[in-house]
PLY file of the C-alpha trace (Angstrom):
ply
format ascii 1.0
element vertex 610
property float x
property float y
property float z
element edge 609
property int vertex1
property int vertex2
end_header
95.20 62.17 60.90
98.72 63.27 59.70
97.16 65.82 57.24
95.24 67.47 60.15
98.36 67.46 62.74
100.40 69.19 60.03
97.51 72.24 59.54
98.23 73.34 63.49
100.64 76.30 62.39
96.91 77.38 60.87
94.52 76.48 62.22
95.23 77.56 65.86
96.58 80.94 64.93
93.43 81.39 63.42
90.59 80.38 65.81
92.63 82.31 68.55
93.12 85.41 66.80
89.88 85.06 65.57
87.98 85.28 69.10
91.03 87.73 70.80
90.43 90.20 67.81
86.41 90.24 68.44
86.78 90.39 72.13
89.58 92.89 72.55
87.90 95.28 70.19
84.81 95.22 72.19
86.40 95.20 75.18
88.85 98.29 74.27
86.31 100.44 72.16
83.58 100.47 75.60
86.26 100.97 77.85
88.06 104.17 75.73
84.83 106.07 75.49
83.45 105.25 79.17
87.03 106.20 80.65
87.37 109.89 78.36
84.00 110.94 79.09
84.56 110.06 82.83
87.97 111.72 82.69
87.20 114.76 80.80
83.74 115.38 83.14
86.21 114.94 86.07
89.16 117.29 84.79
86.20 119.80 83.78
85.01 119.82 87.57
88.74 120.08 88.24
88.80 123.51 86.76
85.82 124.77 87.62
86.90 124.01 91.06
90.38 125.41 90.44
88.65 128.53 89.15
85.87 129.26 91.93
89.15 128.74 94.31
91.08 131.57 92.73
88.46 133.90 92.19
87.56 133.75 95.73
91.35 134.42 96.82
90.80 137.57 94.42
87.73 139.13 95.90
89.49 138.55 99.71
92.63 140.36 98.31
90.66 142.87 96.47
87.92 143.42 99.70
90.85 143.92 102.14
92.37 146.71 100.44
88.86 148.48 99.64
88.10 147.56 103.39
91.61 149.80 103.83
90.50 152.54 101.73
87.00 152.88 102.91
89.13 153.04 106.26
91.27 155.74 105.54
88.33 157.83 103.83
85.99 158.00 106.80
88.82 158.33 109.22
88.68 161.51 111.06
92.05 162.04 111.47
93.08 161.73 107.45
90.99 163.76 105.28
89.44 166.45 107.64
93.00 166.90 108.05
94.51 166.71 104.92
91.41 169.47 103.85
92.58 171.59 106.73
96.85 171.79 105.61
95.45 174.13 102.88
94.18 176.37 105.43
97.04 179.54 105.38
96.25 181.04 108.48
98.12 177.92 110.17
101.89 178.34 111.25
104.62 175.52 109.73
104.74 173.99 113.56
100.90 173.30 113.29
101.39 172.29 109.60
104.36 169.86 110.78
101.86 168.51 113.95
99.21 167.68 111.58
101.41 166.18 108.76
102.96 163.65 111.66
99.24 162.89 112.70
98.32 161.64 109.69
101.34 159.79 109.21
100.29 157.84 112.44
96.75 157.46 111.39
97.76 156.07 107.98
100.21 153.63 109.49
97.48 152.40 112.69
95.31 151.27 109.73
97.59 149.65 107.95
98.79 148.00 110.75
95.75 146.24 111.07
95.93 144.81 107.72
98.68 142.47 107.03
100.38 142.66 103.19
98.97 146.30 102.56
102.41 148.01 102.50
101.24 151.89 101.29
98.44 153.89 101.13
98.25 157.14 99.42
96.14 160.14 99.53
95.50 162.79 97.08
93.32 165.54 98.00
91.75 167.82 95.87
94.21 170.78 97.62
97.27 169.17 95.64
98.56 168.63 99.26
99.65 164.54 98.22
100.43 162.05 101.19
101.59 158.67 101.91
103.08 156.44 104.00
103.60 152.58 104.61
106.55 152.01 102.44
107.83 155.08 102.12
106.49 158.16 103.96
106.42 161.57 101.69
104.55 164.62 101.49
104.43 166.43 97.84
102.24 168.63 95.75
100.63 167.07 92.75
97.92 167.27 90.84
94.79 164.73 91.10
93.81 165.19 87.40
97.18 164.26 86.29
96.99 161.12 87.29
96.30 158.04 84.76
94.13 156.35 86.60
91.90 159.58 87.34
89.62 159.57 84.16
88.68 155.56 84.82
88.01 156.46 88.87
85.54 159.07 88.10
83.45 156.91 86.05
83.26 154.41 89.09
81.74 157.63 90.90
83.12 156.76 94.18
83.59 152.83 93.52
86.87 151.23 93.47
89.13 150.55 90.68
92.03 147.89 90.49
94.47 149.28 88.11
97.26 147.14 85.95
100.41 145.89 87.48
103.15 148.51 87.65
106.55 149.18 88.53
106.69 150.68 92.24
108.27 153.77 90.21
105.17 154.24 87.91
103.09 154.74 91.40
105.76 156.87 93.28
108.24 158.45 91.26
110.90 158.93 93.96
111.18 156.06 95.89
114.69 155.52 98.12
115.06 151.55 97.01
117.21 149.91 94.56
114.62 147.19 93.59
111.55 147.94 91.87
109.05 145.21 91.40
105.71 145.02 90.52
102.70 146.69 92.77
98.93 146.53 91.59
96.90 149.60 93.78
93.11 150.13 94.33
92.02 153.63 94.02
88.47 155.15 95.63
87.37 158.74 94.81
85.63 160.89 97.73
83.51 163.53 97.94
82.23 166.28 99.79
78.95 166.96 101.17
77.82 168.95 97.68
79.14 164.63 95.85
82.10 166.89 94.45
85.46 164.96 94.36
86.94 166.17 97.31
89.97 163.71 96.67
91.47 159.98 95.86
92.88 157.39 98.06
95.52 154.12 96.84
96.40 151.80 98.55
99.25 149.88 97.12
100.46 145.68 97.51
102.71 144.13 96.39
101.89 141.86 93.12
103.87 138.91 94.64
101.64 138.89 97.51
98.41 139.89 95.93
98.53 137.06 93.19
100.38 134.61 95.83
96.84 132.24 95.51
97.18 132.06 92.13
101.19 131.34 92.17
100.53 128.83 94.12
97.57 127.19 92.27
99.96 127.30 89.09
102.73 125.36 91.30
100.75 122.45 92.72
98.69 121.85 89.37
101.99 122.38 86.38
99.87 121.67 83.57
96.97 124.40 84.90
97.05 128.00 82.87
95.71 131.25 84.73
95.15 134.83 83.19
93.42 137.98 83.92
91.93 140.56 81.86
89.92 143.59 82.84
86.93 145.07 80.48
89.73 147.62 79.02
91.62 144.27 77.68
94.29 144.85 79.67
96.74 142.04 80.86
96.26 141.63 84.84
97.97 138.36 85.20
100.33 136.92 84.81
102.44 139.72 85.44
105.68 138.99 83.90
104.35 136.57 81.29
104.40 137.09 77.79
101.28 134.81 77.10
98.77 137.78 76.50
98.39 136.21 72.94
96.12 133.56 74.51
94.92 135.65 77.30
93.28 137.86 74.65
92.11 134.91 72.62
89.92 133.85 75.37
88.56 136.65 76.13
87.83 137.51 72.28
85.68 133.85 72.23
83.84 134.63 75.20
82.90 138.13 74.81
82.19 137.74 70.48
81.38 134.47 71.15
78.44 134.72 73.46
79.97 131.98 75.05
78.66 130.97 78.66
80.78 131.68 81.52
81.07 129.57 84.41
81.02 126.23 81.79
84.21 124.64 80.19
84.83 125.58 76.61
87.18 123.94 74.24
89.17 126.53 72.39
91.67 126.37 69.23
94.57 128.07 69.25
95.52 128.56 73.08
98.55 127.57 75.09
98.06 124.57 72.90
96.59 123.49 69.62
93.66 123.22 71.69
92.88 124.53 75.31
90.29 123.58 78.08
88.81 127.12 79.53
86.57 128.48 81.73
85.87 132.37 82.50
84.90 133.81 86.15
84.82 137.32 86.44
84.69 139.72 89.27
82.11 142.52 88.48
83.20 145.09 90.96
86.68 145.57 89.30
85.68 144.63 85.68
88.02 141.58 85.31
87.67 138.46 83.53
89.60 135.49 85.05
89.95 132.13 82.87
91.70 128.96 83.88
92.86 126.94 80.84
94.49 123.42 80.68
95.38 121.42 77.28
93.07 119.05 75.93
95.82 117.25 74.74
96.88 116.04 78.48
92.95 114.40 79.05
93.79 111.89 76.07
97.07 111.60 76.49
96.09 110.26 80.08
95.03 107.23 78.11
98.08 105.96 77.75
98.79 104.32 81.24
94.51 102.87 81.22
95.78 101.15 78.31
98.60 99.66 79.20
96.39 98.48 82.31
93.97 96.93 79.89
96.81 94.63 78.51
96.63 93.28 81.97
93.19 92.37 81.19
94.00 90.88 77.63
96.26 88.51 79.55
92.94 87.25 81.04
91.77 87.23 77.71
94.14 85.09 76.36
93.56 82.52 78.95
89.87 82.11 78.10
91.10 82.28 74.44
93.40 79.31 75.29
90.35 77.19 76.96
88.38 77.22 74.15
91.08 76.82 71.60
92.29 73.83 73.74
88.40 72.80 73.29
89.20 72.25 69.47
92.35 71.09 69.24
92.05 68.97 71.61
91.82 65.98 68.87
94.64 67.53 66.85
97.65 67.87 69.82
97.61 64.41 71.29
101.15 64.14 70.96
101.11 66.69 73.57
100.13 64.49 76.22
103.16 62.53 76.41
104.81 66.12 77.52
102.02 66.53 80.11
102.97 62.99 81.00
106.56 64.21 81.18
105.83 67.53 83.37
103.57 65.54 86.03
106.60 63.72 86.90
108.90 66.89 87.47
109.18 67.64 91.11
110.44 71.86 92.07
113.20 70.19 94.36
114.72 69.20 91.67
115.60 72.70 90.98
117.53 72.73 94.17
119.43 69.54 93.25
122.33 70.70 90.84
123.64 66.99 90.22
120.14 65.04 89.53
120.22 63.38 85.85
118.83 65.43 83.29
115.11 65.41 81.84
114.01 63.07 80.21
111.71 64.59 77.54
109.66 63.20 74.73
110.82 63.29 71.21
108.71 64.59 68.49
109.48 65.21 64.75
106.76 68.06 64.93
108.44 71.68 64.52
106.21 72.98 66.74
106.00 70.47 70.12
109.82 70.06 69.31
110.70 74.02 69.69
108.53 73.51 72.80
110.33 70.58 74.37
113.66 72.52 73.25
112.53 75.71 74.81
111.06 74.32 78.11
114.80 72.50 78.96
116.70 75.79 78.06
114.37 77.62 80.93
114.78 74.21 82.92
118.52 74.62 82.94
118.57 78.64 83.58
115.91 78.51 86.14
118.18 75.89 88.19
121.25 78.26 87.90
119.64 80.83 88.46
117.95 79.35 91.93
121.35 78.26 92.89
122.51 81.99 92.41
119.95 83.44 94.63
119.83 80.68 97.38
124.18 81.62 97.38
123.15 85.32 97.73
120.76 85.07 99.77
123.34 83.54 102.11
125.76 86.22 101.87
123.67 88.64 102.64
122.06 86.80 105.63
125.79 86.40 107.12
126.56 90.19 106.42
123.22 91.00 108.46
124.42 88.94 111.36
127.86 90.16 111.21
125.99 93.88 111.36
123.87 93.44 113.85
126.25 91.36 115.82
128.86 94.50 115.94
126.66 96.80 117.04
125.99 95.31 120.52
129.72 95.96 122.31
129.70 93.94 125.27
132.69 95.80 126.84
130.25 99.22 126.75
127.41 97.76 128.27
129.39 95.78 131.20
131.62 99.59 132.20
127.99 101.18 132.14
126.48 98.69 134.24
129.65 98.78 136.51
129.47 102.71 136.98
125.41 102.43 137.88
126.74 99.81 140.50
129.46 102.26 141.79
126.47 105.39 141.67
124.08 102.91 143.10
126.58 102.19 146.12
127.05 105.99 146.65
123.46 106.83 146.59
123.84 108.97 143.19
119.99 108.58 142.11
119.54 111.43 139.45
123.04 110.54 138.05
121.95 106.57 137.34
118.14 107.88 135.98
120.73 110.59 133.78
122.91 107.41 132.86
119.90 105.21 132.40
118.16 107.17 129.94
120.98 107.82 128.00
121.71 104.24 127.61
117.86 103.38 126.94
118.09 106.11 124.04
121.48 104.81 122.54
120.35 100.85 122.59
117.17 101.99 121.24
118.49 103.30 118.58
121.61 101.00 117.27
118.65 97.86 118.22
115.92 99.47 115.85
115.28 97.26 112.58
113.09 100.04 111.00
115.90 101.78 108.64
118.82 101.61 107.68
119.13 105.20 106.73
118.89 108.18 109.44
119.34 112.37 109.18
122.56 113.38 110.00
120.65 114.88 112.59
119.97 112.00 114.32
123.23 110.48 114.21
124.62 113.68 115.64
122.14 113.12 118.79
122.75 109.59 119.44
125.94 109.56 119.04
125.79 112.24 122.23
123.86 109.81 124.23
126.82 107.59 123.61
128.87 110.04 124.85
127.07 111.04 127.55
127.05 107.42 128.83
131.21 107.58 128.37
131.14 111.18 130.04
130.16 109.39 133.24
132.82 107.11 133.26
135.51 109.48 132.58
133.57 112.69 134.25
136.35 115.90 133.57
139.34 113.54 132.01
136.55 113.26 128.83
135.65 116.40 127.06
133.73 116.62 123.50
131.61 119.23 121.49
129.37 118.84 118.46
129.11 121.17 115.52
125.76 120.84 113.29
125.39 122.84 110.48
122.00 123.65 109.79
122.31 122.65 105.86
123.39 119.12 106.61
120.68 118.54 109.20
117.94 116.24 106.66
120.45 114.76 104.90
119.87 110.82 104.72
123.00 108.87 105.42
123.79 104.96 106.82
122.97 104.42 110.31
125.84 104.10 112.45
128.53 105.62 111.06
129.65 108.35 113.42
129.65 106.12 116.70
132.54 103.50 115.45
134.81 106.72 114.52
133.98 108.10 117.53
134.88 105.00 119.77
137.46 104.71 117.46
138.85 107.97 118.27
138.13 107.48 122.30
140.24 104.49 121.82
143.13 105.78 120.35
143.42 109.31 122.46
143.53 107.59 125.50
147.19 106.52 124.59
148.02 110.36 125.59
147.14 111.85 128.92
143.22 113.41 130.03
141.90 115.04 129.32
140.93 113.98 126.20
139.10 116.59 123.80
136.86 115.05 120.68
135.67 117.58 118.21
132.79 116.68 116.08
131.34 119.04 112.86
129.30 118.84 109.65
129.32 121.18 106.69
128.32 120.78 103.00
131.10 122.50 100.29
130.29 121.82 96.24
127.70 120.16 96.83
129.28 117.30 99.54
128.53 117.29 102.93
131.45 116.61 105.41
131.53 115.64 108.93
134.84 115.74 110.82
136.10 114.05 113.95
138.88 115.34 115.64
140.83 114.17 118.83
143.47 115.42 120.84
145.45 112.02 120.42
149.03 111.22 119.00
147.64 110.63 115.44
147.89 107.97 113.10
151.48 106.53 112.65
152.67 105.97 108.83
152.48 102.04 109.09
149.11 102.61 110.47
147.65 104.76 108.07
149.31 102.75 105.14
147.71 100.00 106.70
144.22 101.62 106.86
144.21 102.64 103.19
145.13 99.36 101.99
142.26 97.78 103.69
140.04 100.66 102.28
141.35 100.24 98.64
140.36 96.54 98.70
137.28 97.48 100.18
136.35 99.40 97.35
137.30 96.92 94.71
135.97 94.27 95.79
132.78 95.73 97.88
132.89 92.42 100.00
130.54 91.94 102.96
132.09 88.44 104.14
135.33 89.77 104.36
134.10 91.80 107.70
134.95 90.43 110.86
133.40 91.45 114.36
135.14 93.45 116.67
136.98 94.99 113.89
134.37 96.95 111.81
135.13 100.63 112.98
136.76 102.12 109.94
136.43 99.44 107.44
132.62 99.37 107.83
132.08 102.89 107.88
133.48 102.91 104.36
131.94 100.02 103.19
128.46 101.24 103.76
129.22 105.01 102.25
130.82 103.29 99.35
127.44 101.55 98.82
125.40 104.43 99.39
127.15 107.33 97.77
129.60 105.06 95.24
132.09 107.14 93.41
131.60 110.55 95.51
132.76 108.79 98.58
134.68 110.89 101.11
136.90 109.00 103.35
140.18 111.14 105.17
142.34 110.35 107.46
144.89 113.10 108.54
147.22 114.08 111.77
147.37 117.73 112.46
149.07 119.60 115.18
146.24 119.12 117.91
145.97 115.03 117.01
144.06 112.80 114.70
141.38 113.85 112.22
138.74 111.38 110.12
136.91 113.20 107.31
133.86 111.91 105.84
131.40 112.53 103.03
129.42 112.40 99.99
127.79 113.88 97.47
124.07 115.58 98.18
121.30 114.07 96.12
118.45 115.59 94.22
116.07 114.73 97.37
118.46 116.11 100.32
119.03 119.56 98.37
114.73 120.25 97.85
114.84 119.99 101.68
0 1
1 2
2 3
3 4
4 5
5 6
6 7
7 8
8 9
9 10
10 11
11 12
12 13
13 14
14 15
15 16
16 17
17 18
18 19
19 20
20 21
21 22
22 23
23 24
24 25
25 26
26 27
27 28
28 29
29 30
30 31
31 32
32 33
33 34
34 35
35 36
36 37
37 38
38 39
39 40
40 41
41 42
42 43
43 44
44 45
45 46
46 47
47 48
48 49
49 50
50 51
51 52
52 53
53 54
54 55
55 56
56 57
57 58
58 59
59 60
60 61
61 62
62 63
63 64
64 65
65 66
66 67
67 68
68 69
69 70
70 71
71 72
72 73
73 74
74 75
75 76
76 77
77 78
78 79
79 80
80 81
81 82
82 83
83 84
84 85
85 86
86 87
87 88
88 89
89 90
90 91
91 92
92 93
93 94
94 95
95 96
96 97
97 98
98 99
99 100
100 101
101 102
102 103
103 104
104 105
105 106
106 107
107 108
108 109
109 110
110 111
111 112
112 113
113 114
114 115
115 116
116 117
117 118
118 119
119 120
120 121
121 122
122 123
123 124
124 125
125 126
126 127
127 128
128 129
129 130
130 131
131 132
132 133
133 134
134 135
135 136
136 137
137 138
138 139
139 140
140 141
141 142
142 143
143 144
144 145
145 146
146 147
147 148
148 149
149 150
150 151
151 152
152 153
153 154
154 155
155 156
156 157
157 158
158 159
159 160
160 161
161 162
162 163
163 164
164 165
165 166
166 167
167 168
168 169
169 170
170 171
171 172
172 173
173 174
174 175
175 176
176 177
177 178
178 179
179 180
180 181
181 182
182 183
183 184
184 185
185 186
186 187
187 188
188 189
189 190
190 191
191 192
192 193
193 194
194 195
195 196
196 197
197 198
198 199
199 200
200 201
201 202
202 203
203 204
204 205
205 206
206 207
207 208
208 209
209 210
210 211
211 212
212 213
213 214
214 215
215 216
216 217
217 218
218 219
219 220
220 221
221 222
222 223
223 224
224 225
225 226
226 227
227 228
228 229
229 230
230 231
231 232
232 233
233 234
234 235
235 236
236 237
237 238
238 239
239 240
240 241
241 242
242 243
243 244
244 245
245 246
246 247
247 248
248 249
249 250
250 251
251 252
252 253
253 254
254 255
255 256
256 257
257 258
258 259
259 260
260 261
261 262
262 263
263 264
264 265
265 266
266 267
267 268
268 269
269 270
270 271
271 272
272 273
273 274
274 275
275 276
276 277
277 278
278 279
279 280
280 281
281 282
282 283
283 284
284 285
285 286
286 287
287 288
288 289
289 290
290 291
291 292
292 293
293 294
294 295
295 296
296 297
297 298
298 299
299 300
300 301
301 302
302 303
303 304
304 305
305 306
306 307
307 308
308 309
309 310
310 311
311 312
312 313
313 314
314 315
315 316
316 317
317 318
318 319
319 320
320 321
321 322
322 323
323 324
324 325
325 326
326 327
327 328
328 329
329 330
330 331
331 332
332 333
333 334
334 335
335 336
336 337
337 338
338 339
339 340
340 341
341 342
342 343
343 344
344 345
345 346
346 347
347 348
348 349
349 350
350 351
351 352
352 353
353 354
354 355
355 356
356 357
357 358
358 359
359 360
360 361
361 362
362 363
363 364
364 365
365 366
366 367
367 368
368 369
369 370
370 371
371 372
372 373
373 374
374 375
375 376
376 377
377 378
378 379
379 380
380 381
381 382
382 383
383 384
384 385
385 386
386 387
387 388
388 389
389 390
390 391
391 392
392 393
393 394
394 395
395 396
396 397
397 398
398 399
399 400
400 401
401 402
402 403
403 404
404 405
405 406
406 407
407 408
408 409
409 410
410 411
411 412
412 413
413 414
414 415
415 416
416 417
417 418
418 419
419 420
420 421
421 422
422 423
423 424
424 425
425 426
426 427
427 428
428 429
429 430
430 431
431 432
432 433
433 434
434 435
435 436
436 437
437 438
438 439
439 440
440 441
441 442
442 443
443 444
444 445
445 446
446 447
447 448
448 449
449 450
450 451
451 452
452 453
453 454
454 455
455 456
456 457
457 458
458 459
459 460
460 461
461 462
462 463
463 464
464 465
465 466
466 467
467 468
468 469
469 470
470 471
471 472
472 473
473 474
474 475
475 476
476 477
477 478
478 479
479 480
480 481
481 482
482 483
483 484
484 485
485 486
486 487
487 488
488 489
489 490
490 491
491 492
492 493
493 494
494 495
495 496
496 497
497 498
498 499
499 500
500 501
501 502
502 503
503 504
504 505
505 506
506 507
507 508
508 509
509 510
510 511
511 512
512 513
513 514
514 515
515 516
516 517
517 518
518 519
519 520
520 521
521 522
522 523
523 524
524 525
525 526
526 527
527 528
528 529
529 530
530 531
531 532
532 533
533 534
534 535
535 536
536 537
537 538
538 539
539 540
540 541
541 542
542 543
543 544
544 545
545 546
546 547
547 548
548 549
549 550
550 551
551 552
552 553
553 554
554 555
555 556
556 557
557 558
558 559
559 560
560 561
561 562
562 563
563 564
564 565
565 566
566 567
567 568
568 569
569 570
570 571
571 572
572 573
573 574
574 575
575 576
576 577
577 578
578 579
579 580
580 581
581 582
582 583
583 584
584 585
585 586
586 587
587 588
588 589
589 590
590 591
591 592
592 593
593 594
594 595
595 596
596 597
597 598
598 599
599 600
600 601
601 602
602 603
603 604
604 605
605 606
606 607
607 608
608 609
C-alpha cells in the first residue's frame, strides 16, 4: 500500500496528461480548420462586398459628370454658340453678349450637379471656354492637348484621364493651392461625324474618390487601387504604392486570373495579399481591393485563447476520471475532505475564531496542499475584512454626497416665493419657477451618472439660477459664457452649482445688485471655467485657510473627512482631483471687480476626437 501511495507524483501526472493531450489535440485541430475556413470564406465575402460597394460609387461619380457633358454638348446655347464666335462678320458687343451667354449656360448646368466645379469647352475654332471654377476665354489648340489622341479613339465616348494638378488642366489659374482634379473628356461632332470639338468637365479628386476614402477609413486594414488599361496609377492619388498596384494587375491580366473571385497573391502590401479585381469597362479601369492574409490567421489568436476556456472544462472531466483511479491510492485525502465539510464561510467574517485545525500528513504532496489551502485561508479572511471596511467607506461617502445635494434652505425660499406669487395671483411666474425647479431637482436627484458635458452643467446650473433670479428679481444679475470647444467635454456632476452658491453667498456681504460671471475655455490642452462675482473677495486668512484644506485634500484624497453643509469648495476639488489627478486646476483669486474661482483639467484622448 505504501509503495503505491508513494508512485502518485507519477502516476497521476500521467493518466491526466495522458487523456488532456488526446482530447485537446482533437478538440484544437477540428476547431482551427472549421474556424479559418469559416473566417477566410467570410473575410472573402467581405471584400467582394467592399469591392461591388466602391465600384458602384465609381460608375455614379463617373455617370454624373458624363451626364454633365452629354449636357453641355446638346445644349443649344453652348456649342451652336461657341461655332458661331468664329463668325467675323459679328461686332466685339455681339461677341461679348454671346461669350456671357455661355458663361450662364455652363454655370445653369452645373448648378444642377453638385461637386462638378468646371467644365470646359474646346471647339474645333480654337475659340477655348470655361467656367465653374474659374471663368476664362482663350485660344488654344484641340490637337495639342494630351488627352486628344486617347479621346479620338473613344470616337465620341468618354474618357477619364489620370489625376492632375489643377495647373496641368488650366495653366493660369488665380489660386494659391493646387490640388489634385481628375476630368472626363467627350469628343463631338458635326453632322458630316467630323470632330467639331471636346468638352471636360473637371472634380475635384477629394470629392470624386471621397467613397473610397472613406471605405479605407472605416475598414484600416482594407487596400484600394486603380489602374486604367494604359497601366496608369488612378488611385490612390498621393500614394506611392503603385509597386503593388501594378503587381495585381500584372497577375490578373498574364495570369488569366478570374475577376470578380478572391486571389491570394505574393508579394503585395504584404508577404502575401487577399485581392479581388472589378473593372469599369466604359473608362478602361481595373479596380482591386486587397487585404493581408496575414490578419485572417492572425485572427486566431483571441479563438484560441477562448478555447482555453474550454480546456478548463476539460480538465474537470480529466479530474473525474482521474479521481476514478486514484481513488484507492489518495485515501489520506479524506481526512481533509473531513476537515473542509466542517469549515463554515462565516468564519471568514470572524477575524478572532481559533485557527484551522487541519490534518497532518508526512506526504509531500497532501502536505503542500494542507500548507497551501491555510495560506489562501488566512489571505482570503484579510482580504474580506479589507473589502467589507471599504465597502463601508464608500457607502458613507455616497450618503454624505447625496445627502449635500438636497439644500433644505433652497427648497423652503422657493416654496416661500410660489406662496408669495400664489397670493398675488402670478400664474405664469410660479409654472416659470416650477419648471425650473422640476429641471434642477431632476437633475442633482438622477442616479444615472456621475459624469455630465460641461454643457449640461452650464444649463442646470441656469435653472438654479433662474429659481434664485426670482427671489432676488433686479438685485441678482448673472451671464454665462460657453465656448463651443468645451461643450462635450465629460466632467463630475455638480461642480459648478456649489461655486456658484458659494459665490451668491459671499457677494451678498456687498450691496445689489450682485453680478456673477460664468465662462469656459480650453488653453494647452486644459479646459477652464471661471466664476466671477462682484463681491469683496477672499480675505488672506480665508484664502490661507481654503488652500490648507485643499492641500490635505490632495494628500490624503479622504472621502470621510467631508462633512455636510460644508462641501462647496472642498468637494469640488476632491472629485476633480479624482477625475483629472495631477492636471487639476483649482484658483482662487480677488481682482478689482471681486472674487474669482478658476477651474480645470486636462482634455483626454476621448473629449479632443469630439
Amino acid at each position: 500500500m505504501r509503495s503505491r501511495i508513494h508512485t502518485l507524483q507519477r502516476a497521476l501526472p500521467f493518466y491526466y496528461f495522458l487523456v488532456l493531450f488526446l482530447t485537446f489535440t482533437l478538440l484544437v485541430s477540428s476547431f482551427c480548420i472549421y474556424y479559418l475556413k469559416n473566417l477566410r470564406a467570410s473575410e472573402y465575402t467581405n471584400l467582394q462586398n467592399l469591392s461591388r460597394s466602391v465600384t458602384t460609387s465609381l460608375e455614379q461619380e463617373i455617370d454624373k459628370m458624363s451626364t454633365v457633358s452629354l449636357n453641355a454638348i446638346y445644349s443649344k446655347s453652348i456649342t451652336p454658340q461657341i461655332s458661331e464666335l468664329s463668325n467675323p462678320d459679328l461686332s466685339a458687343q455681339e461677341i461679348y453678349g454671346k461669350q456671357q451667354d455661355i458663361y450662364k449656360a455652363i454655370f445653369n448646368i452645373i448648378g444642377l450637379q453638385q461637386n462638378i466645379v468646371q467644365l470646359n469647352i474646346y471647339p474645333v475654332n480654337n475659340k477655348n471656354m470655361g467656367s465653374g471654377l474659374y471663368t476664362y476665354h482663350e485660344t488654344g489648340f484641340l490637337e495639342e492637348k494630351d488627352w486628344f489622341s486617347d479621346a479620338v479613339k473613344e470616337d465620341g465616348h468618354r474618357l477619364m484621364t489620370v489625376p492632375h494638378h489643377l495647373s496641368y488642366y488650366m495653366s493660369r489659374i488665380p489660386f494659391s493651392s493646387d490640388d489634385y482634379y481628375i476630368s472626363l473628356v467627350r469628343l463631338y461632332y458635326d453632322n458630316a461625324h467630323q470632330v467639331n470639338g471636346a468638352v471636360e468637365v473637371l472634380e475635384e479628386c477629394s470629392t470624386f474618390f471621397s467613397a473610397l476614402d472613406e471605405t479605407i477609413l472605416q475598414n484600416e486594414n482594407i487596400n484600394i487601387c486603380i489602374v486604367n488599361k494604359s497601366k496608369d496609377y488612378i488611385y490612390p492619388v498621393l500614394d506611392s504604392a503603385q509597386e503593388s498596384a501594378l503587381l495585381y494587375d500584372n497577375s490578373f491580366t498574364e495570369g488569366s486570373l478570374s475577376p470578380q473571385t478572391v486571389h491570394l497573391i505574393e508579394g503585395g502590401t504584404s508577404k502575401r495579399d487577399a485581392v479581388i479585381q472589378t473593372s469599369i469597362p466604359s473608362v478602361g479601369w481595373n479596380i482591386y481591393v486587397s487585404e493581408p492574409d496575414t490578419l485572417i490567421s492572425n485572427s486566431l489568436v483571441m479563438p484560441i485563447l477562448l478555447f482555453a476556456g474550454i480546456l478548463f472544462i476539460i480538465l474537470l472531466l480529466t479530474w473525474g476520471i482521474c479521481n476514478l483511479i486514484s481513488r484507492r491510492i489518495l485515501l489520506p485525502l479524506k481526512q481533509l475532505q473531513s476537515t473542509f465539510e466542517v469549515i463554515h464561510l462565516d468564519d471568514l467574517f470572524t477575524p478572532s475564531s481559533d485557527p484551522l485545525q487541519l490534518p497532518r500528513s508526512h506526504y509531500g504532496e497532501i502536505k503542500t496542499l494542507i500548507d497551501a489551502f491555510q495560506h489562501l485561508y488566512t489571505k482570503l479572511n484579510h482580504s474580506t475584512a479589507l473589502m467589507l471596511q471599504s465597502r463601508e467607506e464608500e457607502i458613507k461617502a455616497k450618503e454624505i454626497a447625496t445627502q449635500s445635494l438636497m439644500k433644505p434652505h433652497f427648497l423652503y425660499n422657493n416654496f416661500a416665493n410660489i406662496s408669495i406669487m400664489a397670493e398675488k395671483h402670478m400664474n405664469q411666474e410660479i409654472v416659470t419657477l416650477t419648471e425650473n425647479l422640476c429641471d434642477y431637482l431632476r437633475y442633482t436627484s438622477a442616479s444615472g451618472t456621475n459624469r455630465v458635458s460641461i454643457k449640461d452643467e452650464f444649463f442646470y446650473t441656469e435653472k438654479y439660477l433662474l429659481c434664485m433670479k426670482v427671489r432676488y428679481m433686479d438685485r441678482l444679475n448673472y451671464s454665462f459664457s460657453l465656448d463651443e470647444s468645451t461643450e462635450n467635454i465629460t466632467v463630475p456632476k455638480l461642480i459648478l452649482q456649489p461655486l456658484v452658491e458659494n459665490a451668491l453667498k459671499y457677494a451678498f456681504f456687498r450691496n445689489p445688485p450682485w453680478v456673477l460671471n460664468i465662462s469656459s475655455y480650453c488653453k494647452d490642452d486644459k479646459w477652464y471655467i471661471t466664476i466671477r462675482d462682484n463681491g469683496p473677495g477672499f480675505s488672506d486668512e480665508v484664502q490661507k485657510a481654503i488652500f490648507t484644506n485643499l492641500e490635505k485634500i490632495r494628500i490624503t484624497k479622504d472621502v470621510s473627512q467631508l462633512k455636510i453643509g460644508g462641501m462647496g469648495i472642498s468637494n469640488v476639488y476632491l472629485r476633480l482631483l479624482l477625475m483629472f489627478e495631477d492636471s487639476t486646476v483649482f484658483n482662487i483669486t480677488n481682482d478689482s471687480q471681486g472674487a474669482c474661482v478658476t477651474i480645470g483639467g486636462e482634455i483626454d484622448d476621448a473629449n479632443k476626437s469630439l
